[in-house]
C-alpha positions as CSV (number, residue, x, y, z in Angstrom):
1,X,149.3,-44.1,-42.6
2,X,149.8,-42.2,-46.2
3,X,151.1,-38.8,-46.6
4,X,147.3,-37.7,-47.4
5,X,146.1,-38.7,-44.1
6,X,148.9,-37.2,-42.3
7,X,148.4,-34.2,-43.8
8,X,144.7,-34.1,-43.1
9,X,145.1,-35.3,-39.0
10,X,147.2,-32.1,-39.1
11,X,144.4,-30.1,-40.4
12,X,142.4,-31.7,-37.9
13,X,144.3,-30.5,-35.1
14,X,144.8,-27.0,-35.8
15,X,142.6,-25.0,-34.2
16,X,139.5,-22.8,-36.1
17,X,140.4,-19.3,-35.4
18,X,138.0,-17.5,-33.2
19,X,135.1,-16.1,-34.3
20,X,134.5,-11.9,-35.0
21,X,131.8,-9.7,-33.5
22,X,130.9,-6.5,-34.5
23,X,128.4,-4.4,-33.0
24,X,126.9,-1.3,-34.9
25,X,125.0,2.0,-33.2
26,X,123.6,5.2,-33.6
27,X,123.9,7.9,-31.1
28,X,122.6,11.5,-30.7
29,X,123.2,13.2,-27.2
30,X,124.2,10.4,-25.1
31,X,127.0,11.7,-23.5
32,X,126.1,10.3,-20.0
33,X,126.3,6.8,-21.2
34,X,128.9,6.5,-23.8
35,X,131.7,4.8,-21.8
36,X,129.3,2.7,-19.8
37,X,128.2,1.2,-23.2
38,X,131.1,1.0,-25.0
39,X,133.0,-0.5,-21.9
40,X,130.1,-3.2,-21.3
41,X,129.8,-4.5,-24.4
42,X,133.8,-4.8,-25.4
43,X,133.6,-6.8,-22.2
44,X,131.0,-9.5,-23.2
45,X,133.2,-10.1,-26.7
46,X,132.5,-7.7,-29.1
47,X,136.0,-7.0,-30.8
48,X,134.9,-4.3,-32.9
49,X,132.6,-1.3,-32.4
50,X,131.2,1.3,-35.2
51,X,129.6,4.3,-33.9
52,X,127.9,6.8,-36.0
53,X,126.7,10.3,-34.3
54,X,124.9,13.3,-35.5
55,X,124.3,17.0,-34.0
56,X,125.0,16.0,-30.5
57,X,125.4,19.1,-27.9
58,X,126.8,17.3,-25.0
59,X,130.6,15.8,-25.0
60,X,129.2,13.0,-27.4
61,X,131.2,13.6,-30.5
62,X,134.1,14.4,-28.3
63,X,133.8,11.1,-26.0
64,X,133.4,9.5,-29.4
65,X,136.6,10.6,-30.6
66,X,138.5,9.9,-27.9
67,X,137.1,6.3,-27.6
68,X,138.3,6.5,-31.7
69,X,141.8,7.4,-30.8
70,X,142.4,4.7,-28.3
71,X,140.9,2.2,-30.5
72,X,138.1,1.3,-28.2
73,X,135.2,2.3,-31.3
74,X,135.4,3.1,-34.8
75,X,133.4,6.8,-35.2
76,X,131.9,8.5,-38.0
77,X,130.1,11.7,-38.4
78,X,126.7,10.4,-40.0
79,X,124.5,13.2,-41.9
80,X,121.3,12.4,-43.5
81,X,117.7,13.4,-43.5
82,X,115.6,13.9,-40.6
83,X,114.1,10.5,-38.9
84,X,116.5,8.8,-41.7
85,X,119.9,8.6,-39.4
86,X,119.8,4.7,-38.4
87,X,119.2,3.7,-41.7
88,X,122.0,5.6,-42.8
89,X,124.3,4.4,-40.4
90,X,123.0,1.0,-41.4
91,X,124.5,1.1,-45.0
92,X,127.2,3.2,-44.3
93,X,128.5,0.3,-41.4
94,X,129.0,-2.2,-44.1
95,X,131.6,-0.2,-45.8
96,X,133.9,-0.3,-42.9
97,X,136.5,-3.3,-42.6
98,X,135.5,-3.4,-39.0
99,X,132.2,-5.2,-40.3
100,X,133.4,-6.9,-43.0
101,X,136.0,-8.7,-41.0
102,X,133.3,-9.8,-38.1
103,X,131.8,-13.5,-38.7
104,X,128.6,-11.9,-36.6
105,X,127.2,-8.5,-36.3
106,X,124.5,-7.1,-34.7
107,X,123.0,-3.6,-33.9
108,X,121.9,-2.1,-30.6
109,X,120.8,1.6,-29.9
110,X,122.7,3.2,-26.5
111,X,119.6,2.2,-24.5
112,X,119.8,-0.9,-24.9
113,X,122.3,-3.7,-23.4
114,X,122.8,-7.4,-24.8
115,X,122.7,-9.8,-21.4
116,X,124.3,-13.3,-21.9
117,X,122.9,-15.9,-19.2
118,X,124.6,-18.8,-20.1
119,X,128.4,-19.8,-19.6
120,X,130.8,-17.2,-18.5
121,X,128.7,-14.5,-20.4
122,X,130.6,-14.1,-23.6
123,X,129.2,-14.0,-26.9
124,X,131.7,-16.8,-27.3
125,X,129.4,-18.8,-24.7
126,X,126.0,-17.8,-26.4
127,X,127.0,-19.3,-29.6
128,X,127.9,-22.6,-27.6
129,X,124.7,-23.2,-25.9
130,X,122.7,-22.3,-28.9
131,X,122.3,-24.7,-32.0
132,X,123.5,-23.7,-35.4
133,X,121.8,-20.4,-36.9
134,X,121.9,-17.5,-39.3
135,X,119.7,-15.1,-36.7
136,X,119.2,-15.1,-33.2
137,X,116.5,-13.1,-32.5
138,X,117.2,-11.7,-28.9
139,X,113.8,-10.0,-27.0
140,X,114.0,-6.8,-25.3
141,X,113.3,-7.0,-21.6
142,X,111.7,-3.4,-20.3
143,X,113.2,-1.6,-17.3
144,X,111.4,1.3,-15.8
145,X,112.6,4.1,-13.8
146,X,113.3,1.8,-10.3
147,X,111.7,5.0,-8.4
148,X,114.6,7.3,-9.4
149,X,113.8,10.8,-10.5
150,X,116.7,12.8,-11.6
151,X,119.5,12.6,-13.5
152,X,122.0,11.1,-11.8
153,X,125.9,10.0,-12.6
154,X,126.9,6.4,-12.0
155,X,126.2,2.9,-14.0
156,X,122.5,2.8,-15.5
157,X,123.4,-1.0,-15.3
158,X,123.4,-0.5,-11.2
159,X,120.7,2.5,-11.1
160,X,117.8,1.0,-13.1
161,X,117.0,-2.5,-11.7
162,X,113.1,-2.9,-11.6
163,X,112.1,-4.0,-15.1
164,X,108.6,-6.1,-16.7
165,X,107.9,-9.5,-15.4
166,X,109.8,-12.3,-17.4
167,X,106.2,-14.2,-17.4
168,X,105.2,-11.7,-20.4
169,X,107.5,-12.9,-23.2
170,X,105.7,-16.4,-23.3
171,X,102.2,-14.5,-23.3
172,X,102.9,-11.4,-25.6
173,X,104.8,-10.7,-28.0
174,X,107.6,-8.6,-27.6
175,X,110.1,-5.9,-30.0
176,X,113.6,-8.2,-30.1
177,X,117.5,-7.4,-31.7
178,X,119.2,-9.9,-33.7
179,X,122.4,-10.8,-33.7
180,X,123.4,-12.5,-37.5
181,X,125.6,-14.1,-39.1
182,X,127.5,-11.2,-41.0
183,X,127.7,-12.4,-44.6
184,X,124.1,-14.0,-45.0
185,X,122.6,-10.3,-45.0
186,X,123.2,-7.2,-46.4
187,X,123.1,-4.8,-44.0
188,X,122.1,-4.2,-40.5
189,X,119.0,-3.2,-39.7
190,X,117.0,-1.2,-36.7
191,X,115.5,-5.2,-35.7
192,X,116.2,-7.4,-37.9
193,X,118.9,-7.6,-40.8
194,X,118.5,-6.7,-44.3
195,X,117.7,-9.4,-46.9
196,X,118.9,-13.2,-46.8
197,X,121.6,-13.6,-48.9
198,X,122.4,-17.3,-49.1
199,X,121.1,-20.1,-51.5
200,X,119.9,-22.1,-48.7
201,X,116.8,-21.9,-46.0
202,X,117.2,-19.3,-43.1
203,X,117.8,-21.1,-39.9
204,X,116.3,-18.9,-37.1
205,X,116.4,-19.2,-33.5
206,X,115.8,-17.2,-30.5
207,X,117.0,-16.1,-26.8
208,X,116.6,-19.5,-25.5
209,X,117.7,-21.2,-28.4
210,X,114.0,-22.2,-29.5
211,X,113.8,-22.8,-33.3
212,X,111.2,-20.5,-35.3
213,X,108.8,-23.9,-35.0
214,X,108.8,-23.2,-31.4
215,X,107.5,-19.6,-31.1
216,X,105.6,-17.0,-32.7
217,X,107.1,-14.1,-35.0
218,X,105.3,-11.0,-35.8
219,X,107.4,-8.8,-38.2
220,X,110.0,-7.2,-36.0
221,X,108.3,-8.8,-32.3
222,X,108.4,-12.8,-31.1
223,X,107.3,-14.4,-28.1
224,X,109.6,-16.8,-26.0
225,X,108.5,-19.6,-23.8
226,X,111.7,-20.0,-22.7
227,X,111.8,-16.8,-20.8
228,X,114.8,-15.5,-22.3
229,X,117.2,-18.5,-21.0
230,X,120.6,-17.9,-22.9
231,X,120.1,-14.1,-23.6
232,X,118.4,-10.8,-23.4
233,X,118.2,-7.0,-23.9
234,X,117.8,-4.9,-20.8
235,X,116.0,-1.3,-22.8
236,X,116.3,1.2,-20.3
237,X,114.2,3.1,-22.6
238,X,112.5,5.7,-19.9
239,X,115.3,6.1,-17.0
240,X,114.2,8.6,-15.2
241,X,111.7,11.3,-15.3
242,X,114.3,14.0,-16.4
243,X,116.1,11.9,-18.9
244,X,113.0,11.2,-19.8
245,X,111.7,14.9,-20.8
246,X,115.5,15.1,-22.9
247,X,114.2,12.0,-24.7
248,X,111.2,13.4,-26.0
249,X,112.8,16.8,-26.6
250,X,115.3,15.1,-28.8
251,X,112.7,12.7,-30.9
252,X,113.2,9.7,-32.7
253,X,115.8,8.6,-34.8
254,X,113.9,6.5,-36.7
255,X,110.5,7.5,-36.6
256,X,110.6,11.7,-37.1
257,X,107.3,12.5,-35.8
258,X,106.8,9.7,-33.1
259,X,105.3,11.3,-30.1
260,X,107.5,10.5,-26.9
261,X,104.8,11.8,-24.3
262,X,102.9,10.8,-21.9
263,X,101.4,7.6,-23.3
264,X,104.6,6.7,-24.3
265,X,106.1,6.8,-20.6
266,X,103.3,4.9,-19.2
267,X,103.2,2.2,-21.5
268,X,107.0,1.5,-21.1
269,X,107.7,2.4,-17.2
270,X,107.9,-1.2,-16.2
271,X,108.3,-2.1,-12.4
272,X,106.6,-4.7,-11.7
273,X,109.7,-7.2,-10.7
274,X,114.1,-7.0,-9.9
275,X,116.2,-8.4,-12.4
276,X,119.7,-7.9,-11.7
277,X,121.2,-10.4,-14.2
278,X,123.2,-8.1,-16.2
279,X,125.2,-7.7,-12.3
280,X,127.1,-10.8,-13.1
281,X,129.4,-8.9,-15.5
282,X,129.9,-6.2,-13.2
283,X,133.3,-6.9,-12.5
284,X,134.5,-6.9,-16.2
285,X,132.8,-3.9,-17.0
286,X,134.3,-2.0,-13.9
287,X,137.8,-3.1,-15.3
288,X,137.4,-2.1,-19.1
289,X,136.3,1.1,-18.0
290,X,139.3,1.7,-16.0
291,X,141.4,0.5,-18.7
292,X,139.6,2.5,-21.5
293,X,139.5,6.0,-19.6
294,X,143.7,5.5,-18.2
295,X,144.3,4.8,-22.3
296,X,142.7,8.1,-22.6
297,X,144.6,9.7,-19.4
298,X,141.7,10.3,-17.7
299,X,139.9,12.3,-20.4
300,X,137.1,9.7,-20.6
301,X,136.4,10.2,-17.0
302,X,136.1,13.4,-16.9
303,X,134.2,14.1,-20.2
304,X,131.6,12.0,-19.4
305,X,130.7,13.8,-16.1
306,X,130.5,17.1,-18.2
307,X,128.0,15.6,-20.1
308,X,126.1,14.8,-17.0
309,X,126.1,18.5,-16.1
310,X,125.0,19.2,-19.6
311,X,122.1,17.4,-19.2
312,X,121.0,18.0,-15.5
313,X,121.4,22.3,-17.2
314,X,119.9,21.1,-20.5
315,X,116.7,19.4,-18.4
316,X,116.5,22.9,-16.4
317,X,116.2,24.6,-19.6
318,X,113.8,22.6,-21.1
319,X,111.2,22.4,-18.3
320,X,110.7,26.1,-18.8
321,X,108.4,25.0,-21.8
322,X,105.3,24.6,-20.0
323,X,104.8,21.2,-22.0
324,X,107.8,19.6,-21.0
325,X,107.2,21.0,-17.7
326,X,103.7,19.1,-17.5
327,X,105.6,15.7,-19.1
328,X,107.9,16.0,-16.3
329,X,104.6,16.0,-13.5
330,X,103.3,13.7,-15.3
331,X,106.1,10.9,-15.1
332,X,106.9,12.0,-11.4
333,X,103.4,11.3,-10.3
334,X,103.5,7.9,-12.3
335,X,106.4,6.5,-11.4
336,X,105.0,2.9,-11.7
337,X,106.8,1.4,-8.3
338,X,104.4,0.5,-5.7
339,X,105.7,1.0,-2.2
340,X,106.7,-2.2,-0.1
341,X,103.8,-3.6,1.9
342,X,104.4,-4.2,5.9
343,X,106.1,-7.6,6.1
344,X,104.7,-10.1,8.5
345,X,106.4,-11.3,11.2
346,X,105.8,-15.0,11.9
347,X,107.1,-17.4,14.9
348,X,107.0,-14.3,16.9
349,X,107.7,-16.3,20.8
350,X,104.8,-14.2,22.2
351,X,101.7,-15.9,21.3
352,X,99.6,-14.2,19.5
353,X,101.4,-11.2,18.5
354,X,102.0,-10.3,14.9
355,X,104.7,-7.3,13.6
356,X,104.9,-5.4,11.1
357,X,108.3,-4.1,10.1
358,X,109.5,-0.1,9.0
359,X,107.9,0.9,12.3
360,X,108.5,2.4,15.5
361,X,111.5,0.5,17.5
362,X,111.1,-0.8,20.4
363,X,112.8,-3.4,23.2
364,X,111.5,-6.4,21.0
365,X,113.9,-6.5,18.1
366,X,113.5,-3.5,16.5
367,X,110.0,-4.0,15.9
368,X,106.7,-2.3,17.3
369,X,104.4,-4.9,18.8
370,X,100.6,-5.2,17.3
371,X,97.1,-6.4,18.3
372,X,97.3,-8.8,21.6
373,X,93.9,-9.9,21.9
374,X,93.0,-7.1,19.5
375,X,94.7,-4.3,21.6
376,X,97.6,-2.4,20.9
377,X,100.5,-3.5,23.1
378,X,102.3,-0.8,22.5
């Protein structure tokens, strides 16, 4: 064996170093939900987080800077023009050595969670199921408000469980995120990244690893046969009926004069099935936040439930509009999650007998005994 390939079995051997993510947001008011976020998505494998905030009113620009000083985000102030703040933030990210140092990036609103369903669920797993690619584009998947109607404090990952049915990303298309390889674009953007900037064709795939042969892109929406198999994004874009009347209060980020009302609500509320995936990195989560809010000695903790007060004080003052006040009825009255039907009881030893559960208890097992030969038994 020459010197040469000596040398190059040594090359061989030593190991790749591992790859960078960085994650990039906008926030306005979201107080409530800043350590939850933060905390959640650290935990999956993003090493570093850029935050930019503007003309928040509730403990955000203060949980931001204490997230900053622990090291847990990198936060800037971000000023610009009304309905023009993401875009902002957009170019403004790639400025910061925090993204130019990631090997992927991707952006995600505070709404809006990236769920890994393949290995341990790391990023570092996605990119191992999935075959080679410059974009992944990654579907949302809707949650509604799971029948709860005020604000409340606690994880939205545990409160918000009832979400769309997984059969409509292979019929419709659907709004997705994208996570990218960092230097073949130049910026973030709100869906997709800002122009390709390699001499070589785009490779594309999606949240089941499906190449762009395999489904159907519409501008910033796809389809997915594969139901979302490696990876998702919970949106828990209404939450509840009162979170919801602060949404459309506060207005879009990116679109200034989008109406957040009553069609928006009932288009978006969806119930229709559980999905509890994002469960499986419950544990992790739980642990990071400990860890992020002791670094801060407690601070964390206890900012965050002031900005819970602020917003249960905030929706009080609001509703006095009698606007917001109708929006509120509106979404209470509509709250999309049907009530559980009467489960049948079957291999009841009585013949003939059938139950029906949530009723009246008796001696038979709880349950109130219905129609022998078409009479009440009792």
């Amino acid at each position: 064996m020459t010197h040469i390939d000596r040398k190059f079995l040594r090359l061989r051997r030593t190991p790749l170093p591992p790859a960078r993510f960085t994650l990039v947001a906008t926030a306005k008011n979201e107080g409530p939900y800043l350590l939850e976020w933060v905390a959640y998505h650290r935990s999956i494998g993003f090493n570093d987080i850029i935050i930019f905030q503007n003309d928040s009113e509730d403990y955000t620009g203060k949980i931001l800077t204490c997230l900053d000083e622990i090291g847990a985000v990198r936060y800037r102030y971000n000023q610009a023009k009304r309905g023009g703040h993401q875009i902002a933030a957009y170019n403004r990210s790639v400025r910061h050595t925090e993204y130019q140092s990631a090997d992927w990036a991707m952006a995600l609103d505070l709404d809006e969670f990236l769920v890994i369903k393949t290995g341990d669920g790391t990023l570092p797993a996605l990119l191992s199921a999935a075959p080679n690619f410059h974009r992944m584009l990654i579907n949302w998947k809707l949650f509604g408000s799971s029948g709860i109607d005020t604000i409340q404090s606690g994880l939205i990952t545990d409160r918000y469980s009832l979400a769309e049915k997984d059969s409509f990303i292979n019929k419709y298309v659907q709004p997705y995120k994208t996570l990218f390889k960092r230097d073949a674009f130049l910026r973030p953007g709100v869906h997709k990244p800002s122009k390709f900037l390699l001499d070589e064709e785009m490779i594309t795939v999606n949240g089941s690893g499906l190449g762009d042969d395999a489904f159907e892109i519409r501008n910033f929406q796809s389809n997915d046969p594969g139901l979302r198999s490696l990876a998702q994004v919970n949106h828990y874009i209404v939450k509840d009926p009162q979170s919801f009347v602060l949404k459309s209060a506060k207005g879009s980020a990116h679109q200034a004069n989008r109406d957040v009302g009553e069609a928006y609500w009932a288009k978006r509320n969806k119930n229709h099935e559980p999905d509890h995936s994002i469960r499986a990195n419950r544990p992790r989560l739980i642990r990071e936040m400990k860890r992020l809010n002791n670094l801060s000695g407690g601070r964390l903790r206890a900012l965050t439930d002031q900005a819970v007060a602020y917003h249960r004080e905030k929706f009080d003052t609001v509703r006095s509009d009698p606007d917001f006040a109708k929006l509120y009825d509106f979404c209470t009255t509509r709250s999309g999650v049907k009530p559980p039907e009467p489960r049948r009881i079957t291999n009841f030893p009585i013949k003939g007998v059938q139950l029906t559960t949530g009723l009246k208890k008796t001696d038979y097992g709880g349950f109130r005994i219905l129609n022998i030969k078409g009479r009440r038994a009792c």
